[in-house]
C-alpha positions as a Markdown table, in Angstrom:
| # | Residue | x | y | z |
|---|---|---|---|---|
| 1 | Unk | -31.1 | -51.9 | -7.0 |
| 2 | Unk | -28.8 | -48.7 | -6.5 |
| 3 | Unk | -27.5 | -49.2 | -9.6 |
| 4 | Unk | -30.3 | -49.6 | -11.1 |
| 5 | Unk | -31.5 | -46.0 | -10.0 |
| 6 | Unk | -28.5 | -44.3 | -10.6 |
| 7 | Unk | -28.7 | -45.9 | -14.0 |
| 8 | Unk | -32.1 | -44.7 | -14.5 |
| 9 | Unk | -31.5 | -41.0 | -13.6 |
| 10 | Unk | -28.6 | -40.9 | -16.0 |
| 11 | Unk | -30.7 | -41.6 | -18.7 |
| 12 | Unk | -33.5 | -39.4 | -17.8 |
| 13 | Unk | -30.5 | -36.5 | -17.6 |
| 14 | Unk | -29.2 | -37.4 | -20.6 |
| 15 | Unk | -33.0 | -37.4 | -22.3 |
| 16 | Unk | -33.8 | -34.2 | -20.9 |
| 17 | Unk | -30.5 | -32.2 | -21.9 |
| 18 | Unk | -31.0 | -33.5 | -25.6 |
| 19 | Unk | -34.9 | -32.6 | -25.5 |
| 20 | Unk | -33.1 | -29.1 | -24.5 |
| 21 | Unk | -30.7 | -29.1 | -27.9 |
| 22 | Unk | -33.2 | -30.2 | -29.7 |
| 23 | Unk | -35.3 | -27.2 | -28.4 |
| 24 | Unk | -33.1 | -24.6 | -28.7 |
| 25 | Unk | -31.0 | -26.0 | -32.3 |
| 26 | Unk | -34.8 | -25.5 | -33.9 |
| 27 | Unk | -35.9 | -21.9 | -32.6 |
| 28 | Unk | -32.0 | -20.8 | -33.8 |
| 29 | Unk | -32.8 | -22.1 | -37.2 |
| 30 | Unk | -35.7 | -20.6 | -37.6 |
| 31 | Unk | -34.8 | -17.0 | -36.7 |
| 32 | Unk | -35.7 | -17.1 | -33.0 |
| 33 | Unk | -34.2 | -16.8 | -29.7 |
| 34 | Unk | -33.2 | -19.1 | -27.3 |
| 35 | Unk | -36.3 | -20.9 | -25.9 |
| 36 | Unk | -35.5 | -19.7 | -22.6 |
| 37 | Unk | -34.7 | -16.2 | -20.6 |
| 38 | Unk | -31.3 | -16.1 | -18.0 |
| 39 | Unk | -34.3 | -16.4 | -15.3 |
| 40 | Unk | -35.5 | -19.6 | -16.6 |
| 41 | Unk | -32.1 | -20.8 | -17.3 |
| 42 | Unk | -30.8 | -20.5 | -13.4 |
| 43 | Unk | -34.4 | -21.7 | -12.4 |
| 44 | Unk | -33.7 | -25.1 | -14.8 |
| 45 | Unk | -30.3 | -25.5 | -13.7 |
| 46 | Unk | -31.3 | -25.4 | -9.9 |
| 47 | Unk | -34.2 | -27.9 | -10.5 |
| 48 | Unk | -32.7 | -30.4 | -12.8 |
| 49 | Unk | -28.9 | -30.0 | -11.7 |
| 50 | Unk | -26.0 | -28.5 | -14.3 |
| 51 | Unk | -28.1 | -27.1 | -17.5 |
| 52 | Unk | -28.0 | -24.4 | -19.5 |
| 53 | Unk | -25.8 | -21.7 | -17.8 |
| 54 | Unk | -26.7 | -18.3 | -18.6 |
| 55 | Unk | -25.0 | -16.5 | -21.3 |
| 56 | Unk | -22.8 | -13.8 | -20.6 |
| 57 | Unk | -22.9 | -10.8 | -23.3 |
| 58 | Unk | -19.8 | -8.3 | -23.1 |
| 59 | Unk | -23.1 | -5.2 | -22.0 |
| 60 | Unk | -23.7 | -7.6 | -19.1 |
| 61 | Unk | -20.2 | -6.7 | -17.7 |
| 62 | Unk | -21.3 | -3.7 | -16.1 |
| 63 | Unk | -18.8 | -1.8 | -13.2 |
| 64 | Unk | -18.6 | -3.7 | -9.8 |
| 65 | Unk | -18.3 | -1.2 | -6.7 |
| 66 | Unk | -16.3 | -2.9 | -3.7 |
| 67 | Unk | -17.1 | -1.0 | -1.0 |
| 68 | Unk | -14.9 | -1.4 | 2.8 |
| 69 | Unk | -14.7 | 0.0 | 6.3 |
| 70 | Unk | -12.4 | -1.2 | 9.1 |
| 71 | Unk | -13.1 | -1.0 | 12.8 |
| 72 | Unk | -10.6 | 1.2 | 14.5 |
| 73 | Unk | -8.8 | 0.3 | 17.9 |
| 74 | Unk | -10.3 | 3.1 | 20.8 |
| 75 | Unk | -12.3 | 5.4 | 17.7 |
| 76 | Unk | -15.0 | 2.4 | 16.5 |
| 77 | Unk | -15.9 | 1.9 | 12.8 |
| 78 | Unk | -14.7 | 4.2 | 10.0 |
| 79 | Unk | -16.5 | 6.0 | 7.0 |
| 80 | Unk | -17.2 | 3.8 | 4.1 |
| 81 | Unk | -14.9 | 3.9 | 1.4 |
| 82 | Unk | -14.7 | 2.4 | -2.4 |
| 83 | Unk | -13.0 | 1.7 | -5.7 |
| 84 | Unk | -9.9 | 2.4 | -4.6 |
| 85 | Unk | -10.1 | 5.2 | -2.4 |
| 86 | Unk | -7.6 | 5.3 | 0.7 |
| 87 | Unk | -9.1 | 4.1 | 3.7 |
| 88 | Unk | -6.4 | 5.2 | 6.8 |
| 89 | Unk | -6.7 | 4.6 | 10.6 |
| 90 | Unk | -6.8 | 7.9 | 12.6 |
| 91 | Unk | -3.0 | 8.2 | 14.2 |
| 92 | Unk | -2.3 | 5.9 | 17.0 |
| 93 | Unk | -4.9 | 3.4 | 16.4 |
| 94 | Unk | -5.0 | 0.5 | 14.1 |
| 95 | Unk | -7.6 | -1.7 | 12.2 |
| 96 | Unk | -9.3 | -4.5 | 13.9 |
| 97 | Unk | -11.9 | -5.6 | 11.8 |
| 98 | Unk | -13.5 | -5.1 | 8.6 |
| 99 | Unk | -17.0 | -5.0 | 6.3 |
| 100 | Unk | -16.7 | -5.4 | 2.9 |
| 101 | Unk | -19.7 | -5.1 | 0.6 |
| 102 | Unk | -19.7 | -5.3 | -3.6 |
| 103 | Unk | -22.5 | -3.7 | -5.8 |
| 104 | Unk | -23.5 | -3.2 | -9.2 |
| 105 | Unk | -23.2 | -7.1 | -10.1 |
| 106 | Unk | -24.6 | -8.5 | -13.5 |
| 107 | Unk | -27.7 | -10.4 | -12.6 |
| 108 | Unk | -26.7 | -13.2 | -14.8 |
| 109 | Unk | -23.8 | -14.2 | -12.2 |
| 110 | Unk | -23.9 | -15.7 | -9.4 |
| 111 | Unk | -21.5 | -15.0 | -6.5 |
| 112 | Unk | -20.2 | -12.4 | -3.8 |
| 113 | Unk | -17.2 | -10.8 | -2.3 |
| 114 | Unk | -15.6 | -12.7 | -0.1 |
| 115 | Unk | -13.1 | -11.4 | 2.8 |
| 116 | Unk | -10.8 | -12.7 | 5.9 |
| 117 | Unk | -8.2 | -11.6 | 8.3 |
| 118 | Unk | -5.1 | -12.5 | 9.6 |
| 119 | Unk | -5.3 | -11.8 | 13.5 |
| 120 | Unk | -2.2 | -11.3 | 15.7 |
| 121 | Unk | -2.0 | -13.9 | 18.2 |
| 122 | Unk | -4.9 | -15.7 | 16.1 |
| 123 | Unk | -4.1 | -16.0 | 12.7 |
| 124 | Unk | -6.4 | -16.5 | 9.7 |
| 125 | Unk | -10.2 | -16.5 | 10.7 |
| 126 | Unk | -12.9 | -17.6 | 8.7 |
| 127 | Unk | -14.3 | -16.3 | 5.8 |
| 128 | Unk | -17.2 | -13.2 | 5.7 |
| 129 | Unk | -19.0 | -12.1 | 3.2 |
| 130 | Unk | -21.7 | -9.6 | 2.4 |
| 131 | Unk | -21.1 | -7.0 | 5.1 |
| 132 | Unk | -20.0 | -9.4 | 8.0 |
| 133 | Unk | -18.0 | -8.0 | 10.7 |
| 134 | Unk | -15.0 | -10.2 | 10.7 |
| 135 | Unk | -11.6 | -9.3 | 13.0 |
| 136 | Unk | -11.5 | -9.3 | 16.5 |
| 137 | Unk | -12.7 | -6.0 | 17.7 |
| 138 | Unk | -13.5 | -6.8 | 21.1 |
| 139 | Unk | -10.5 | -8.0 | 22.0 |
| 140 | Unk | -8.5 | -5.2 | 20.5 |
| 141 | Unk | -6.1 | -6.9 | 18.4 |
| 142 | Unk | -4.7 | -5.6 | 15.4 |
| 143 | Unk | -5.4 | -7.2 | 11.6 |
| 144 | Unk | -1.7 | -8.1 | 9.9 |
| 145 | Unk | -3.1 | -9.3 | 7.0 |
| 146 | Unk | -5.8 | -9.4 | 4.8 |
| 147 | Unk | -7.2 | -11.5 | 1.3 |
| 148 | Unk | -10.2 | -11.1 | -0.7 |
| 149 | Unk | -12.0 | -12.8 | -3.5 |
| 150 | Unk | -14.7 | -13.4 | -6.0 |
| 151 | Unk | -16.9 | -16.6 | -5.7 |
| 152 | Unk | -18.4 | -18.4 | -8.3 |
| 153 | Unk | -19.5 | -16.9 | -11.8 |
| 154 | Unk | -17.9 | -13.7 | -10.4 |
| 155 | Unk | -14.2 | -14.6 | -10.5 |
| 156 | Unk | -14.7 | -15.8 | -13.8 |
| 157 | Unk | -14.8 | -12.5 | -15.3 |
| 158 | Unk | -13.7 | -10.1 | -12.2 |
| 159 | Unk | -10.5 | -9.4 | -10.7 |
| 160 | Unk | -10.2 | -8.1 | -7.1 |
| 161 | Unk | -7.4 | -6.0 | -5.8 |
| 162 | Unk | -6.6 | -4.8 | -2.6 |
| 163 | Unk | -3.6 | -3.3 | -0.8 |
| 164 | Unk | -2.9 | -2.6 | 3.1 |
| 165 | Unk | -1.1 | 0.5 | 4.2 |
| 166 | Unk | 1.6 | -1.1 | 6.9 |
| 167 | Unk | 4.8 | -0.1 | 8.2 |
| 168 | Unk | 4.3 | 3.6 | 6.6 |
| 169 | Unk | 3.5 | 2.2 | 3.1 |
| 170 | Unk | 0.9 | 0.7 | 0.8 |
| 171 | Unk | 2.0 | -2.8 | 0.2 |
| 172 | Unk | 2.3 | -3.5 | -3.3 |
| 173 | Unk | -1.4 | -4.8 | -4.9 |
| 174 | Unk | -2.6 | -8.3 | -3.6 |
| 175 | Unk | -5.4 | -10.7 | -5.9 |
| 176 | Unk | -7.7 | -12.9 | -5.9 |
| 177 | Unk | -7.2 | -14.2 | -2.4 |
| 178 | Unk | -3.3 | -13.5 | -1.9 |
| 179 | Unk | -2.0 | -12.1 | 1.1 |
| 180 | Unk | -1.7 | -8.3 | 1.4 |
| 181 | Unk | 0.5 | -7.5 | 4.8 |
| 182 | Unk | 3.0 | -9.2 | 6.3 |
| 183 | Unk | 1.1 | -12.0 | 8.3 |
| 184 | Unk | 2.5 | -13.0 | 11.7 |
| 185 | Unk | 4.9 | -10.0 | 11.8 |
| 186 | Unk | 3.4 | -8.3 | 14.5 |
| 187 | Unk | 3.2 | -5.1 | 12.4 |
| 188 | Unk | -0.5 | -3.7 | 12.0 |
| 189 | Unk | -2.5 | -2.9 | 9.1 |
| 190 | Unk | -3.7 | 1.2 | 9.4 |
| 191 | Unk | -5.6 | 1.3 | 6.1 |
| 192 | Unk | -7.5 | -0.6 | 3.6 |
| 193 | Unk | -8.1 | 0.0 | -0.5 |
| 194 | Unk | -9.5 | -2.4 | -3.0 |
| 195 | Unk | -11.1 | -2.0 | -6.7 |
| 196 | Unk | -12.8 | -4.5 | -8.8 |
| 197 | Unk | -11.5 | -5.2 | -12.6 |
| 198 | Unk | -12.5 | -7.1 | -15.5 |
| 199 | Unk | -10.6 | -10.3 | -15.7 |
| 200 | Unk | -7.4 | -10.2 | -17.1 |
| 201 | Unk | -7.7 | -6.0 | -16.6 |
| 202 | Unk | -4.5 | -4.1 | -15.7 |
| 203 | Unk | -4.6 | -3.6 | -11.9 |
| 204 | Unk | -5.1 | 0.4 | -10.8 |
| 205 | Unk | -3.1 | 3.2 | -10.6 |
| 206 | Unk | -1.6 | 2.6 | -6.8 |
| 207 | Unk | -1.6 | 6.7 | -6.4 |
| 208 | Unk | 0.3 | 8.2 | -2.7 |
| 209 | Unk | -3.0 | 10.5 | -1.7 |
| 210 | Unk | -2.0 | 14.1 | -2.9 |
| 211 | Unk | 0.0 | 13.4 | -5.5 |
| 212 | Unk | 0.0 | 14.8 | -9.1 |
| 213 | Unk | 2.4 | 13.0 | -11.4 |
| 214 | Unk | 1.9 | 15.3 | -14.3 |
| 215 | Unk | 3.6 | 18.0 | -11.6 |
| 216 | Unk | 7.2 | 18.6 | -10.7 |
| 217 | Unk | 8.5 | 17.0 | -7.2 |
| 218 | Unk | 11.2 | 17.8 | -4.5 |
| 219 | Unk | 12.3 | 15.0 | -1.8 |
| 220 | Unk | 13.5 | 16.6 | 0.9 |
| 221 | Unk | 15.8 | 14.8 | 3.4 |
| 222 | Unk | 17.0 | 15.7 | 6.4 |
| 223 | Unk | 20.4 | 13.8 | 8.2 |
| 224 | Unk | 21.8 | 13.4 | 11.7 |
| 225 | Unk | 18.7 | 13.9 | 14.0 |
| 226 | Unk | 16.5 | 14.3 | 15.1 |
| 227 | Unk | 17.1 | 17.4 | 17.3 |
| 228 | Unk | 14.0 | 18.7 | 19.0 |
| 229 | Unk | 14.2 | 22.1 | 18.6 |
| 230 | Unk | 15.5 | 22.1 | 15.1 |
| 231 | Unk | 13.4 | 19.5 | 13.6 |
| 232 | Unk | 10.6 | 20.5 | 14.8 |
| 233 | Unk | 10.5 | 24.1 | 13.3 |
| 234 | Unk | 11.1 | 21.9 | 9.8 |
| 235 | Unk | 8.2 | 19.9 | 10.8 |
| 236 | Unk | 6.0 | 23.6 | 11.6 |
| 237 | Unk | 6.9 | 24.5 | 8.3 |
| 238 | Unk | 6.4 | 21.1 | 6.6 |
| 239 | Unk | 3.2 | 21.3 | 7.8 |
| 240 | Unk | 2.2 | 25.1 | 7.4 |
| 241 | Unk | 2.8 | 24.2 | 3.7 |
| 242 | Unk | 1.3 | 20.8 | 3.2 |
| 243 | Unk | 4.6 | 19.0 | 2.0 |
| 244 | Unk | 6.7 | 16.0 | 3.6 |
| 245 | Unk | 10.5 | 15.0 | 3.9 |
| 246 | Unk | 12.5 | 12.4 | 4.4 |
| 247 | Unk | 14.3 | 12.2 | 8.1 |
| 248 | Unk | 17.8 | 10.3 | 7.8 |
| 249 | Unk | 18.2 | 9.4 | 11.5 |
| 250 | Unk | 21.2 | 8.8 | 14.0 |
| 251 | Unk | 19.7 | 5.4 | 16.0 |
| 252 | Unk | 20.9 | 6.9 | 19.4 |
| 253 | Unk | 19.4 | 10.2 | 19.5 |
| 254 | Unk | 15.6 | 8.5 | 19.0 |
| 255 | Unk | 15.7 | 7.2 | 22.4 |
| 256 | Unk | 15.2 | 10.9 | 23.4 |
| 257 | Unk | 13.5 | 12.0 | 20.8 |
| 258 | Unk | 10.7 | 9.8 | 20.4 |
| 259 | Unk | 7.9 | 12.6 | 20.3 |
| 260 | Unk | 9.4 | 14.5 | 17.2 |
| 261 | Unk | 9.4 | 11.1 | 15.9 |
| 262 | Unk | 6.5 | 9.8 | 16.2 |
| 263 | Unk | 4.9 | 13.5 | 14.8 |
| 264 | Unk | 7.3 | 12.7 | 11.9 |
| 265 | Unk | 5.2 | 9.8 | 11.2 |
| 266 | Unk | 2.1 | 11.2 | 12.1 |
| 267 | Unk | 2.8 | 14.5 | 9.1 |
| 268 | Unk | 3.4 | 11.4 | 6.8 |
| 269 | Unk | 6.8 | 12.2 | 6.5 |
| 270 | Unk | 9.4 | 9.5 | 5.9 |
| 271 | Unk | 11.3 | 7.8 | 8.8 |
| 272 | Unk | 14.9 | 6.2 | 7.4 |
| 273 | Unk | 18.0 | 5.1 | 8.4 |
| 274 | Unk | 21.5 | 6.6 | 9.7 |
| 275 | Unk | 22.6 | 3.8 | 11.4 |
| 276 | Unk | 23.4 | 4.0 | 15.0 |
| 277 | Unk | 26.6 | 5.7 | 15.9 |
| 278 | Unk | 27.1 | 6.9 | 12.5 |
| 279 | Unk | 29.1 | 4.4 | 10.8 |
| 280 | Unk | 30.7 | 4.3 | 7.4 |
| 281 | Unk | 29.4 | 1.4 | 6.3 |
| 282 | Unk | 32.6 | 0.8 | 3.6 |
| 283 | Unk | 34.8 | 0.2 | 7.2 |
| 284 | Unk | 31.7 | -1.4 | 9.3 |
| 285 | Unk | 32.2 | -5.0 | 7.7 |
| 286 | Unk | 28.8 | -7.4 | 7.2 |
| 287 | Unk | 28.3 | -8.0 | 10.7 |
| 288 | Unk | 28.5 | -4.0 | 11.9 |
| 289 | Unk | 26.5 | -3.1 | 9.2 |
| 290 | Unk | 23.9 | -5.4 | 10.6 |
| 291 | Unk | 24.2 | -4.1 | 13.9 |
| 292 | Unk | 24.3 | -0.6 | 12.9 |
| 293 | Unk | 21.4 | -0.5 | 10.8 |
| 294 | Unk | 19.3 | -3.4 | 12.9 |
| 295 | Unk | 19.4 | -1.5 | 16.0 |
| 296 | Unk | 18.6 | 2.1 | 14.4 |
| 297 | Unk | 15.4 | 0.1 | 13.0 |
| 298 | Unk | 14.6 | -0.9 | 16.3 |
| 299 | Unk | 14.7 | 2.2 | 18.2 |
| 300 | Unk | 12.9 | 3.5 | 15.2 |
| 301 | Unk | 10.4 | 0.7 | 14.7 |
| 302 | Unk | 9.8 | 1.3 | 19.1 |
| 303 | Unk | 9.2 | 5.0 | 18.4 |
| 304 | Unk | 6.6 | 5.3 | 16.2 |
| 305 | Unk | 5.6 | 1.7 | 15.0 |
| 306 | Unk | 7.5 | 2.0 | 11.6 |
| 307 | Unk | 10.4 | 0.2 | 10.3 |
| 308 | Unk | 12.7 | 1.8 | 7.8 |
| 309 | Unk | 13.5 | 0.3 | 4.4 |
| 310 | Unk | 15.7 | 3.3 | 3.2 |
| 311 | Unk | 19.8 | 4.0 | 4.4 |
| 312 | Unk | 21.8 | 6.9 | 4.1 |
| 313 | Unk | 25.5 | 5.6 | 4.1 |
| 314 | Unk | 27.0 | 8.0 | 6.1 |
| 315 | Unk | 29.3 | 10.7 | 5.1 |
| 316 | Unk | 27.7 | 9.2 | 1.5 |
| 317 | Unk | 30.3 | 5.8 | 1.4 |
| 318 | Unk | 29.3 | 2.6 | 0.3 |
| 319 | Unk | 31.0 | 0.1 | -1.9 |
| 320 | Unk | 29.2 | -3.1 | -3.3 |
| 321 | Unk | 29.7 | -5.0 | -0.1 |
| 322 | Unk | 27.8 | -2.6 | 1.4 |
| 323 | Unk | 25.2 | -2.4 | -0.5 |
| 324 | Unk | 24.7 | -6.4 | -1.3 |
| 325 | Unk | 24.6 | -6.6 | 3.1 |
| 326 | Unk | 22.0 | -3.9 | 3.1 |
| 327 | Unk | 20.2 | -6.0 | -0.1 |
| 328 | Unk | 19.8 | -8.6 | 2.0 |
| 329 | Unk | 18.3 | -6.9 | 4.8 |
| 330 | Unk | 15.7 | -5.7 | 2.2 |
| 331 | Unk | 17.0 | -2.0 | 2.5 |
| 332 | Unk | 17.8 | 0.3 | -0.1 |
| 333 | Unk | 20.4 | 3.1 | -0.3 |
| 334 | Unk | 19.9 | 6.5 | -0.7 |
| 335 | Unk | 22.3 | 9.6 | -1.7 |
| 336 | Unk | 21.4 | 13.0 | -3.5 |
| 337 | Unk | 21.3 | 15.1 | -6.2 |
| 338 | Unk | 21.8 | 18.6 | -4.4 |
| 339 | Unk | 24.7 | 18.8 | -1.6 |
| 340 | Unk | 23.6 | 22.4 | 0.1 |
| 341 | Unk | 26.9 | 21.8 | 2.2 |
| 342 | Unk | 24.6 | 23.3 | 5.3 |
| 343 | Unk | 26.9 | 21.1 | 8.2 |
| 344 | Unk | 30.1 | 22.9 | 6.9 |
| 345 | Unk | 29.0 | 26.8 | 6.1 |
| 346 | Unk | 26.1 | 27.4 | 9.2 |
| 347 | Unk | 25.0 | 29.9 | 6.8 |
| 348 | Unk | 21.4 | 29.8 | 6.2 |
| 349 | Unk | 21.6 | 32.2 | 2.9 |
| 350 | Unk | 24.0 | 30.2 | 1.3 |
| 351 | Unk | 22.1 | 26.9 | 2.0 |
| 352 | Unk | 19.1 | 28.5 | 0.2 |
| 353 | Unk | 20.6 | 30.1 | -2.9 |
| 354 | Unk | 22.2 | 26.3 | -3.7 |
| 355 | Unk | 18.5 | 24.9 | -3.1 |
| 356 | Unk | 16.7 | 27.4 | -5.0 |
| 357 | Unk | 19.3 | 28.3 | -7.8 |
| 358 | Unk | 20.0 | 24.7 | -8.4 |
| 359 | Unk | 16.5 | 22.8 | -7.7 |
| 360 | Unk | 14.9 | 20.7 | -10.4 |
| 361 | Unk | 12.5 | 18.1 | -10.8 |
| 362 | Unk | 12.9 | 14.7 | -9.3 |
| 363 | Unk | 16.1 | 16.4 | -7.2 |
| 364 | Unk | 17.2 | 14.5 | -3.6 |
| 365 | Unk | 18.0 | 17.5 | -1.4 |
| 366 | Unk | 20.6 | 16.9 | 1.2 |
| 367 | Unk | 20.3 | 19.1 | 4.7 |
| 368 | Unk | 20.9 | 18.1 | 8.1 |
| 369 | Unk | 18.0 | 18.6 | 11.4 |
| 370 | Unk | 20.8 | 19.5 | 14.0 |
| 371 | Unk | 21.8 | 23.1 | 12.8 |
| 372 | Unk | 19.9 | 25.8 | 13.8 |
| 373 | Unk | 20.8 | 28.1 | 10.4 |
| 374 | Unk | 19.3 | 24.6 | 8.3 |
| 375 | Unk | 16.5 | 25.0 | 9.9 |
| 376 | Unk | 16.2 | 29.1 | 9.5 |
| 377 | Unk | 16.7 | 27.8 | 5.5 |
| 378 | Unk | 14.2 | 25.0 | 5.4 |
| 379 | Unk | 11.7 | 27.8 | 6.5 |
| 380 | Unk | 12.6 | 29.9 | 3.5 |
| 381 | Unk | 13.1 | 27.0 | 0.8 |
| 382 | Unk | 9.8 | 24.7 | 2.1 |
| 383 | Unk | 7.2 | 27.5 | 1.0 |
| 384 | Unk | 9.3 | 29.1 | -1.8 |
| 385 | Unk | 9.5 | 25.8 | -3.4 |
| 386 | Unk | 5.6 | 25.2 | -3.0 |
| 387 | Unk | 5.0 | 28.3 | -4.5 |
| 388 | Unk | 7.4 | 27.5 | -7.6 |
| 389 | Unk | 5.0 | 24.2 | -7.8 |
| 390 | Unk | 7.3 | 21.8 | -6.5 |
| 391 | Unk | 5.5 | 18.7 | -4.6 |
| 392 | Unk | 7.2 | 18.2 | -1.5 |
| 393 | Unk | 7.1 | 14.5 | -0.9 |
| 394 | Unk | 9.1 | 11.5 | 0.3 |
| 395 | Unk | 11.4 | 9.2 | -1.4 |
| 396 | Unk | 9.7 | 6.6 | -1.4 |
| 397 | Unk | 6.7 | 8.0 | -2.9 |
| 398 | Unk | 8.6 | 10.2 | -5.5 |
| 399 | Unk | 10.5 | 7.0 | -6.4 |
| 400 | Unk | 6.7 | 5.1 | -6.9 |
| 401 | Unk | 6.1 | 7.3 | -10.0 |
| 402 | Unk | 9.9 | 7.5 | -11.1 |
| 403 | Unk | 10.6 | 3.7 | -11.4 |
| 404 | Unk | 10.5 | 2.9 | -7.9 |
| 405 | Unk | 13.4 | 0.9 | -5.8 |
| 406 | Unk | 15.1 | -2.3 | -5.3 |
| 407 | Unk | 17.0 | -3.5 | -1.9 |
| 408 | Unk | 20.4 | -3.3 | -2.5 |
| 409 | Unk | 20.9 | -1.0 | -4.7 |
| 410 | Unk | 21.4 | 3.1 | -4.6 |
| 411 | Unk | 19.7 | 6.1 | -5.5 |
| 412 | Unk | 20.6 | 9.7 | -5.8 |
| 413 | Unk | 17.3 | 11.2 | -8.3 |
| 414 | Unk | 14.5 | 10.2 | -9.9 |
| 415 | Unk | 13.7 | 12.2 | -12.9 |
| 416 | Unk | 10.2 | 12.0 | -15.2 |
C-alpha cells in the first residue's frame, strides 16, 4: 500500500512539472514572459516541493554589506563595522564574542550569513546567524578562531572573506567557512574584518590601516634593547609623528623592560627577534639557534602577548643552515639597506647625515635603542623624514605591499 502512494505522488509530480513546461514553452513562443513572477515561483516550489527556481539576472547581483562587532573583554561591545573596515580591540583586552549581520541581499535568494567561534578551553561552538551573540562573553574567554559562510542560494553566487588580527598581524584572508586564527593556540583574536564578493571575485585589497602604497616608505629598526630611557624617547617621537618601527630585541633585557614593551606593541610598532644572549647564529648550531630564538619569543610573547616571526642574525651573520633552522621555526630573517654605524661613532650628527643623505624608498634602516646619541638622532630623522613624505612603518607591513616574506629566507629592502 506504501508503494502504491509513493507511486501515486510520483506521478502526480511528474504531471504537474510537465503541465509547468507545457505552460511556460507556449507563453515563450508566443512573445510572453514566463507564466510566473520569482514570488510565485518560491511560493510553488514551497508548496509542491523542488519547482521552478527563480532566475537569477546579472542586475539581480546587487552589493552585499557584511556588517560585525565583537564583544570586548572588561570594555563590552564595539562600534559596528563593515565591508572590510578594521575592527581592533582597545589595548589590553581581547574579543570574546561576535554579531554578524549581512544586507543588501537580492530578493530572489535565499540564505544568510552564517558565523562561529573557536573558544579557548571550549573549542568550536555552534553556528549563529542574523545578529546572534555567539562567544563566551560571560565567562571571559578569548575567541582564537573564527569562520564564516553563505547558506543556500547565497554561496552560489557570493564569496565571504574574513581575516583576524592575532599575534600583531592580520592573518592572511580566510573563505567560505575556513579557519581564520590559529585555533587552540591559546593566542587571542583582537580584531575582526570581512567583505562580501561575487563568486569567483578577487578577494580585497588586505590594506595595514594608514597606509598609502602610491607613497614612499621607511622601516625603521632598532637593535639591542630595549633600554628604558633610550627607547622610550624613540617611542615619544614615533608617536609625536604618527610613524612606527621595528624593535630588534636582546631576549634578556625584556624581563626588565616589559613596560617599554608592551607600549611598543600598544604604538603598533613591530616586536622581533635578537635572540637571547646575542648569538651569531653561523656558530650557534640547530639546537642553540632554537634555544636562542625560542626563548627571546617567550619572554617576548610573556611581555606583551605577541610572538615574533622576524630575526636579526646578530652582528648581520647567517649562512643557509641558519636560515633553513629559522625556516622551520616559521621565522624570517631580516638585514638592511642603510648601516648608520650609530654603535661604533656615538655621534648623533653623523648618524643623521647617513639617514638623511642616503634614505630612499623601501630602505631597512639599521640603529640601535641602547645609545643615548641614537636616540638624540632618531628625534631628528623620525620627523625630518615625515616631512620629506616618507611612511614610517614596520617591516612587515612595508614588506605586505613589496612582495611580502617567506620563513626561511632573508631580507634587506623592499623596493616598489
Amino acid at each position: 500500500m506504501l508503494a502504491e502512494v509513493g507511486n501515486m505522488k510520483s506521478i502526480k509530480w511528474k504531471i504537474l512539472r510537465r503541465i509547468g513546461a507545457f505552460v511556460l514553452a507556449a507563453a515563450l513562443v508566443a512573445g510572453g514572459q514566463p507564466f510566473c513572477s520569482c514570488a510565485d515561483e518560491a511560493a510553488a516550489e514551497e508548496e509542491i516541493g523542488p519547482g521552478i527556481i527563480p532566475k537569477v539576472k546579472p542586475e539581480d547581483l546587487t552589493p552585499l554589506v557584511v556588517s560585525y562587532s565583537t564583544y570586548q573583554d572588561s570594555v563590552g561591545w564595539s562600534e559596528v563595522k563593515a565591508d572590510n573596515d578594521p575592527l581592533k580591540v582597545q589595548t589590553g583586552s581581547f574579543a570574546s564574542a561576535i554579531r554578524m549581520t549581512v544586507s543588501g541581499q537580492p530578493e530572489v535568494l535565499k540564505g544568510t550569513l552564517a558565523y562561529q567561534v573557536n573558544i579557548t578551553g571550549k573549542g568550536w561552538l555552534d553556528w549563529g546567524e542574523n545578529d546572534v551573540e555567539i562567544g563566551a562573553a560571560p565567562e571571559q574567554l578569548p575567541i582564537e578562531a573564527v569562520a564564516m559562510k553563505f547558506t543556500d542560494r547565497l554561496a552560489e553566487y557570493y564569496d565571504i572573506y574574513y581575516s583576524v588580527w592575532e599575534n600583531g598581524a592580520w592573518t592572511e584572508w580566510a573563505m567560505n567557512g575556513t579557519a581564520a586564527g590559529a585555533e587552540g593556540s591559546g593566542i587571542r583574536v583582537e580584531g575582526l574584518r570581512a567583505a562580501a564578493v561575487l563568486k569567483g571575485a578577487e578577494p580585497p585589497e588586505m590594506k595595514p590601516e594608514g597606509i598609502d602604497p602610491t607613497k614612499p616608505m621607511v622601516a625603521l629598526t632598532f637593535d639591542d634593547g630595549p633600554s628604558t630611557p633610550v627607547t622610550t624617547r624613540i617611542l615619544d617621537s614615533l608617536e609625536a609623528n604618527g610613524g612606527r618601527a621595528t624593535f630588534f630585541m636582546v631576549g634578556n633585557r625584556v624581563p626588565g623592560t616589559q613596560a617599554v614593551v608592551q607600549r611598543m606593541n600598544a604604538l603598533r610598532c613591530e616586536v622581533a627577534n635578537h635572540t637571547y644572549e646575542h648569538k651569531y647564529l653561523t656558530k650557534a648550531g640547530d639546537a642553540g639557534i632554537r634555544s636562542q630564538v625560542g626563548l627571546t619569543n617567550q619572554k617576548i610573547t610573556e611581555a606583551c602577548g605577541v610572538t615574533p616571526t622576524l630575526v636579526r642574525p646578530p652582528g648581520g651573520f647567517y649562512n643557509q643552515a641558519s636560515l633553513d633552522t629559522l625556516g622551520s621555526m616559521g621565522m624570517a630573517a631580516v638585514m638592511w639597506d642603510i648601516d648608520t654605524l650609530d654603535w661604533k661613532t656615538r655621534n648623533a650628527q653623523n648618524t643623521i647625515n647617513v639617514v638623511l643623505n642616503q634614505v630612499k624608498d623601501g630602505d631597512i634602516v639599521l640603529m640601535h635603542d641602547i645609545y643615548s646619541t641614537s636616540a638624540d638622532a632618531a628625534e631628528v630623522i623620525i620627523p625630518e623624514l615625515v616631512n620629506r613624505g616618507y611612511q614610517l612603518i614596520t617591516v612587515s607591513e612595508m614588506a605586505q605591499y613589496r612582495g611580502g616574506i617567506q620563513a626561511g629566507h632573508v631580507y634587506n629592502r623592499f623596493r616598489p
